[in-house]
C-alpha positions as a Python dict, from the first residue, in 0.01 Angstrom:
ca = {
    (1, 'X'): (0, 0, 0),
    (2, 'X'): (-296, 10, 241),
    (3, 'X'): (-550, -287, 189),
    (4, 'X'): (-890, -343, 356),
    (5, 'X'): (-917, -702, 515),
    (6, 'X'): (-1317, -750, 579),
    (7, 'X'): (-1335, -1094, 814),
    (8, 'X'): (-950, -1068, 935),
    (9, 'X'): (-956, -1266, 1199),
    (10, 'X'): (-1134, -1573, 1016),
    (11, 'X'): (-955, -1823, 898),
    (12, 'X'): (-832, -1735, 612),
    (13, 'X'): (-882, -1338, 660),
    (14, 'X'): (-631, -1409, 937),
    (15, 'X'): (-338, -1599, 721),
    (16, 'X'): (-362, -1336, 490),
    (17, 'X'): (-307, -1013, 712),
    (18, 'X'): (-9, -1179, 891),
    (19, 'X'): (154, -1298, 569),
    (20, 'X'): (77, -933, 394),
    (21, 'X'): (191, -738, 741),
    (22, 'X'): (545, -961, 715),
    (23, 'X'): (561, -792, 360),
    (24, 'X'): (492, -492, 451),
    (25, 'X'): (160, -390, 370),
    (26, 'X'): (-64, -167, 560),
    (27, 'X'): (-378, -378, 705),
    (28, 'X'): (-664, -176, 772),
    (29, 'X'): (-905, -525, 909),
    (30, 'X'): (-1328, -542, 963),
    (31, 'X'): (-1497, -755, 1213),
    (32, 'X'): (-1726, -794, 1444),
    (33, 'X'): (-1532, -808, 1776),
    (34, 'X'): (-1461, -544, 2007),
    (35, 'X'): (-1080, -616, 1950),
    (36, 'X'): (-841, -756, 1740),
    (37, 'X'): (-447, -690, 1727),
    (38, 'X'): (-333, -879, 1430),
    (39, 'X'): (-398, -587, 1186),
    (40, 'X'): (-240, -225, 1144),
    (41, 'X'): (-574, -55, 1245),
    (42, 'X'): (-907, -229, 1331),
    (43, 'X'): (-1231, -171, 1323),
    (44, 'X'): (-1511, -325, 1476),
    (45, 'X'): (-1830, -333, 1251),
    (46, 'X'): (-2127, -469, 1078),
    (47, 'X'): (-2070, -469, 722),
    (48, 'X'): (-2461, -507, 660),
    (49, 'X'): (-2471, -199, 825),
    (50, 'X'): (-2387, 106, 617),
    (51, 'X'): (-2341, 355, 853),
    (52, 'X'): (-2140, 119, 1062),
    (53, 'X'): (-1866, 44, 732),
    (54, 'X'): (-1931, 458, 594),
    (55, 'X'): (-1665, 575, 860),
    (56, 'X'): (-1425, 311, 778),
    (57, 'X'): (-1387, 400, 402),
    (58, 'X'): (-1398, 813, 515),
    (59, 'X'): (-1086, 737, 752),
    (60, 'X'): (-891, 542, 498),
    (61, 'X'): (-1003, 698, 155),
    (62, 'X'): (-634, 570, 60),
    (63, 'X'): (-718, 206, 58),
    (64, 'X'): (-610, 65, -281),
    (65, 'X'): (-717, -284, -252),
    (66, 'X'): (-1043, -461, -52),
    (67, 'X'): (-1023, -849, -9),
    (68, 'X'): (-1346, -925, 116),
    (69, 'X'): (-1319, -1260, 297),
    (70, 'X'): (-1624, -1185, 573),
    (71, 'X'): (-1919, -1445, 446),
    (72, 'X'): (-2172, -1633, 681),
    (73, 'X'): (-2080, -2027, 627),
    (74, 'X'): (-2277, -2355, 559),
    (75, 'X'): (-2200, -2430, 969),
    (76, 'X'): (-2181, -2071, 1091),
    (77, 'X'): (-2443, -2003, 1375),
    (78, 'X'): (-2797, -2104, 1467),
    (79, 'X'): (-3008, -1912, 1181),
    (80, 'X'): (-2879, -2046, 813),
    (81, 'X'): (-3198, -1924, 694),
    (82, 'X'): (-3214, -1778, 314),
    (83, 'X'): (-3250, -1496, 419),
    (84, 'X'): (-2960, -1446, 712),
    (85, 'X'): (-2795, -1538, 413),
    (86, 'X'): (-2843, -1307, 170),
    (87, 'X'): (-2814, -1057, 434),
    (88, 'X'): (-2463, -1097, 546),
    (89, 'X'): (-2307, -1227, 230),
    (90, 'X'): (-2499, -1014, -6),
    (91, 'X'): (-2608, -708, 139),
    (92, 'X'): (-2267, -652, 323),
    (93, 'X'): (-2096, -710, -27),
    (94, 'X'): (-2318, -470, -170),
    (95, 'X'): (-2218, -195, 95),
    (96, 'X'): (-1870, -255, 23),
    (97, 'X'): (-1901, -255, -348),
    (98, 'X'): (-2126, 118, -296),
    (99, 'X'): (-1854, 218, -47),
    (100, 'X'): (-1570, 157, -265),
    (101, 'X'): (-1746, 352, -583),
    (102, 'X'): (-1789, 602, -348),
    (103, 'X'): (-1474, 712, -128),
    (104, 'X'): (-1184, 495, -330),
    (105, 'X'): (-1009, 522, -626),
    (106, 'X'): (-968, 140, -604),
    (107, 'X'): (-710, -90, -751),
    (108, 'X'): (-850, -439, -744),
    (109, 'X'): (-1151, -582, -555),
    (110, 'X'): (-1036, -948, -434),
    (111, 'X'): (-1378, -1129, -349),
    (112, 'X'): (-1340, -1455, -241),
    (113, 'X'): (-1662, -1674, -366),
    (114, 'X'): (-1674, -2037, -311),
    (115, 'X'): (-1683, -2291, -615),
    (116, 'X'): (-2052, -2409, -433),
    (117, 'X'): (-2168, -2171, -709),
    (118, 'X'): (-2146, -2440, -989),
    (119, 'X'): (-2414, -2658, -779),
    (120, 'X'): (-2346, -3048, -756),
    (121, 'X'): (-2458, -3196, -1033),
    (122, 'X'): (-2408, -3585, -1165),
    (123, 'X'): (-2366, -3484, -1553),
    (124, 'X'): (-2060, -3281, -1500),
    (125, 'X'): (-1747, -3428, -1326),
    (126, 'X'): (-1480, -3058, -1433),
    (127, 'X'): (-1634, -2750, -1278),
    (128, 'X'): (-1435, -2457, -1520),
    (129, 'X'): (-1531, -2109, -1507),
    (130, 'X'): (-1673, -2091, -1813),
    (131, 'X'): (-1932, -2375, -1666),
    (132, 'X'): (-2288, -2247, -1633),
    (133, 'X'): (-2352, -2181, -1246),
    (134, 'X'): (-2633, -2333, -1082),
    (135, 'X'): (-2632, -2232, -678),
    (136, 'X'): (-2851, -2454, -499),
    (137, 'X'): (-2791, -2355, -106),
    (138, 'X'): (-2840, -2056, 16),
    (139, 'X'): (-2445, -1981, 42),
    (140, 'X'): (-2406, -2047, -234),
    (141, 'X'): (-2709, -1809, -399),
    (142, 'X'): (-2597, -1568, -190),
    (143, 'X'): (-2226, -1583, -318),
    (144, 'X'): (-2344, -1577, -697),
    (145, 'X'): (-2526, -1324, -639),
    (146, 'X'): (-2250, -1095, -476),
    (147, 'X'): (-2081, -1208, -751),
    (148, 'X'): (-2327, -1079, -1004),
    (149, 'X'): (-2343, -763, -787),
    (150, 'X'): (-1973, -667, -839),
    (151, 'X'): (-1949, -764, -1172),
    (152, 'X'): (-2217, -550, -1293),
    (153, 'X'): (-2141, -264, -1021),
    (154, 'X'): (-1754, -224, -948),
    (155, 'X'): (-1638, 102, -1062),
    (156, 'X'): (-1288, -81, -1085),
    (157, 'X'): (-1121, -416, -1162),
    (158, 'X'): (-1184, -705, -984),
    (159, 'X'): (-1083, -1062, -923),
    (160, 'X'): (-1351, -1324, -806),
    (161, 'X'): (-1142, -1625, -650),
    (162, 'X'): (-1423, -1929, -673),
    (163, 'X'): (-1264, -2111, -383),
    (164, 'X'): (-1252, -2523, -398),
    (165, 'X'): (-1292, -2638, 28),
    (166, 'X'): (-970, -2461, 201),
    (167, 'X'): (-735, -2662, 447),
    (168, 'X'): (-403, -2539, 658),
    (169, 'X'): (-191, -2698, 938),
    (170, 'X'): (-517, -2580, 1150),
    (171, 'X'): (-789, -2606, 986),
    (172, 'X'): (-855, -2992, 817),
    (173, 'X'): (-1219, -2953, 915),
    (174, 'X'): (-1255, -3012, 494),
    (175, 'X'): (-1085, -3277, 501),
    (176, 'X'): (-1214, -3474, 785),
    (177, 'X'): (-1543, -3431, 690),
    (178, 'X'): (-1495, -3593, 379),
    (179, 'X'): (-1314, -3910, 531),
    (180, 'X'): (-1438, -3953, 856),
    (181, 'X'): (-1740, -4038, 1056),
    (182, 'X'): (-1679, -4044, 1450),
    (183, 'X'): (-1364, -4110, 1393),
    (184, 'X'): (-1345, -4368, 1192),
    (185, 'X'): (-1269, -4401, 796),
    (186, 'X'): (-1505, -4428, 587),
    (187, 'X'): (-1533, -4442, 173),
    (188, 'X'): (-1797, -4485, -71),
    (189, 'X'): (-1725, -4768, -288),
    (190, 'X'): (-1349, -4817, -366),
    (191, 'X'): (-1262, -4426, -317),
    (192, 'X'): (-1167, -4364, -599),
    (193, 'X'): (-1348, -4095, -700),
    (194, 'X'): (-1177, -3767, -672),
    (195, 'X'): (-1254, -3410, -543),
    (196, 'X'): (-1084, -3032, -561),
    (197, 'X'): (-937, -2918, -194),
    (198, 'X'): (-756, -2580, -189),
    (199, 'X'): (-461, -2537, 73),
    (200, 'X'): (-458, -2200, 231),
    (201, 'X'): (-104, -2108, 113),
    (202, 'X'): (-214, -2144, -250),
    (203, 'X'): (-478, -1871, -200),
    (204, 'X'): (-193, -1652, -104),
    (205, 'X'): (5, -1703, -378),
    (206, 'X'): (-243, -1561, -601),
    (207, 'X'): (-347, -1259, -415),
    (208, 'X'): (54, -1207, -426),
    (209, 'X'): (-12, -1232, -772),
    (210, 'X'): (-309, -1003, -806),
    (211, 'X'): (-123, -733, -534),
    (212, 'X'): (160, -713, -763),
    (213, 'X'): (6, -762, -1131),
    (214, 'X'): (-291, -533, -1324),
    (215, 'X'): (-489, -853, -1385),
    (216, 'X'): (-825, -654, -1488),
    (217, 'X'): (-1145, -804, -1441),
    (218, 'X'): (-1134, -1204, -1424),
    (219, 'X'): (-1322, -1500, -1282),
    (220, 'X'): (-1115, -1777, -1121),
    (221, 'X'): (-1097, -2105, -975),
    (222, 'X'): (-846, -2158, -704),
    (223, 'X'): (-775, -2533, -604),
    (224, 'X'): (-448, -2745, -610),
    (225, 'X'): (-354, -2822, -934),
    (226, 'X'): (-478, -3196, -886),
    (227, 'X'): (-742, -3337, -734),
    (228, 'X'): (-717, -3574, -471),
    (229, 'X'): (-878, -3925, -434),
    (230, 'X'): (-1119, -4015, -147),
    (231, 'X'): (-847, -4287, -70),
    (232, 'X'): (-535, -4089, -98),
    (233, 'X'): (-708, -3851, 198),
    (234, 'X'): (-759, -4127, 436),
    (235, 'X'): (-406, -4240, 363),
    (236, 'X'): (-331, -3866, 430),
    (237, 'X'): (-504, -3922, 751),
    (238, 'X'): (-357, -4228, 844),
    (239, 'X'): (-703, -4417, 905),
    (240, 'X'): (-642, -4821, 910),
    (241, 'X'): (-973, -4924, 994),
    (242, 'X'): (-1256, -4745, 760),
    (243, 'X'): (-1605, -4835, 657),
    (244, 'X'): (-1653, -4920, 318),
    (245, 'X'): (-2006, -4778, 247),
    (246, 'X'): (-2163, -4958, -67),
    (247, 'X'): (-2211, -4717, -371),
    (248, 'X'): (-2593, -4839, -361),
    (249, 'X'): (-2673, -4778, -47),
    (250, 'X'): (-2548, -4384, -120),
    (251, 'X'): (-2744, -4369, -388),
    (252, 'X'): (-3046, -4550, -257),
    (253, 'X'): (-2971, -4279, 10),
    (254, 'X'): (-2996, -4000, -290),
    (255, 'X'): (-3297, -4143, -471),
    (256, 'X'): (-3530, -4155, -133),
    (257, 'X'): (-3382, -3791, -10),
    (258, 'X'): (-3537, -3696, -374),
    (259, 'X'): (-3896, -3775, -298),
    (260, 'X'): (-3956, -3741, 97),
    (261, 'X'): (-3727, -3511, 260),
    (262, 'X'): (-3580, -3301, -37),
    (263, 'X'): (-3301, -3234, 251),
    (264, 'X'): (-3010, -2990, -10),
    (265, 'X'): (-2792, -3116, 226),
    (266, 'X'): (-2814, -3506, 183),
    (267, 'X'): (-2859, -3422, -195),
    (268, 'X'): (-2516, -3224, -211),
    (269, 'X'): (-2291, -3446, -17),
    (270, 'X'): (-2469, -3756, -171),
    (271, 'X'): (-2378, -3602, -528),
    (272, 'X'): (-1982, -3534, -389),
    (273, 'X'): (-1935, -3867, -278),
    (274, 'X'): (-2085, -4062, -563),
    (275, 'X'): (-1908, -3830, -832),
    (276, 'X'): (-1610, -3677, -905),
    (277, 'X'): (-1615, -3311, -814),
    (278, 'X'): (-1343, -3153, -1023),
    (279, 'X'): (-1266, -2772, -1001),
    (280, 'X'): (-945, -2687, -1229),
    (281, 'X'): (-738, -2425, -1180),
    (282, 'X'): (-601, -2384, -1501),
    (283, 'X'): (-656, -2006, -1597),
    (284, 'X'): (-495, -1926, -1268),
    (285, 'X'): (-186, -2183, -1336),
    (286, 'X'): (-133, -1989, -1649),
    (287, 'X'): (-28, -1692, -1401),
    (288, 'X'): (102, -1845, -1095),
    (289, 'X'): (237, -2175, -1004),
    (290, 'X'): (0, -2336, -771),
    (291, 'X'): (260, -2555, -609),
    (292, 'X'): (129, -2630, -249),
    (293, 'X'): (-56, -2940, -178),
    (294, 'X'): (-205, -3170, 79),
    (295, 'X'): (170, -3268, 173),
    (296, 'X'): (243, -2889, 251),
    (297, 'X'): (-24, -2807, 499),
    (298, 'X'): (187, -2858, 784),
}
């Protein structure tokens, strides 16, 4: 089977092409550097560019299945304006949608969205897909709205993987973030308030799934099957000293943010911290055992 990796040399784009090359798959990978050597055959493009992407689906009218992993990040470059945005998550997911009902006769269309589409919100602690999404960033809009794209567009089935915050033996930036500062420890109150993480191997195990299974058109989220506490990650980090940072202060923090500086990012992480920010992954369970967890990264 020949698949189409768009981002293969990110971080996840890149896990996925060396565990689907080991089983034997034919990798046909997009980027934007000149090189890369960890696919079958590359190509070096600009997916927001359709006459850049055209000649990749001409070449390789035999692709099956597109996982479409290239997106532009909450901390990706200088310019995380709306509309930079919209421009490389949506508009290149719109090429590759046109492409695909154009020159494939496609299997599945693996998108991977981010569960950022719910929007933080203090009324709702379980995130499930059926939840109504609210997008408040401009990821985030820009990911619901590729999502919206396919769904109404796709000549095909397709499987939109709402991603909870990914971490692998490389890559703990997720988890760091949420536990350090400088450093040092730190937890809001007792820490006992929990939050969805999604370890890299666990995404593979359900595009396994989807490679091997006609799973139609479906919706998921993907996360470990339980959430962790704020406490059990700094354990998991082995921090002995940490800052205790008073539950008031964060939301004194909130309430101000509110009225002066209306900053989305002081509102979003305020609203993690102070809450429990639950995505399940129970539809998903139902086909494949999610077994990995934050013990398994290494």
């Amino acid at each position: 089977m020949k698949i189409l990796i768009t981002g293969v040399y990110g971080i996840i784009g890149s896990y996925l092409c060396e565990k689907l090359r080991n089983e034997g798959f034919f990798i046909v990978g997009i980027g934007k550097k000149e090189s890369y050597n960890g696919c079958n055959k590359y190509y070096s493009c600009d997916i927001t560019n359709m006459e850049s992407i055209e000649k990749v689906f001409k070449e390789n009218s035999d692709i099956e299945v597109v996982i479409h992993c290239a997106a532009l990040a909450h901390n990706k470059g200088d310019d995380l304006s709306r509309e930079r945005f919209i421009k490389i998550n949506y508009d290149g997911t719109k090429n590759l949608v046109d492409m695909c009902n154009k020159f494939l006769k496609l299997k599945s269309f693996i998108f991977l969205s981010t569960i950022s589409v719910y929007g933080e919100r203090f009324s709702i602690s379980e995130y499930r897909e059926y939840e109504t999404i609210s997008p408040k960033t401009p990821y985030a809009v820009s990911k619901k709205l590729s999502e919206s794209y396919i769904r109404e567009n796709l000549k095909g089935d397709y499987s939109i993987l709402r991603l909870a915050s990914v971490y692998s033996k490389d890559f703990d930036r997720n988890i760091r973030k949420r536990t350090e500062i400088k450093g040092l420890g730190y937890t809001v109150g007792n820490g006992f308030k929990k939050v969805s993480l999604c370890n890299i191997k666990n995404i593979y195990l359900v595009i396994d799934y989807l490679l091997k299974n006609k799973d139609g058109k479906n919706t998921y989220n993907i996360s470990d099957k339980k959430p962790y506490t704020y406490r059990e990650l700094l354990i998991e980090r082995n921090k002995k000293r940490v800052i205790i940072i008073p539950r008031f202060l964060m939301k004194a923090l909130y309430e101000i943010n509110k009225i002066t500086f209306k900053n989305l990012f002081i509102e979003e992480n305020s609203i993690k911290l102070l809450s429990d920010n639950i995505y399940p992954s129970d539809e998903i369970n139902k086909k494949v055992d999610l077994i990995y967890t934050i013990k398994d990264k290494e």
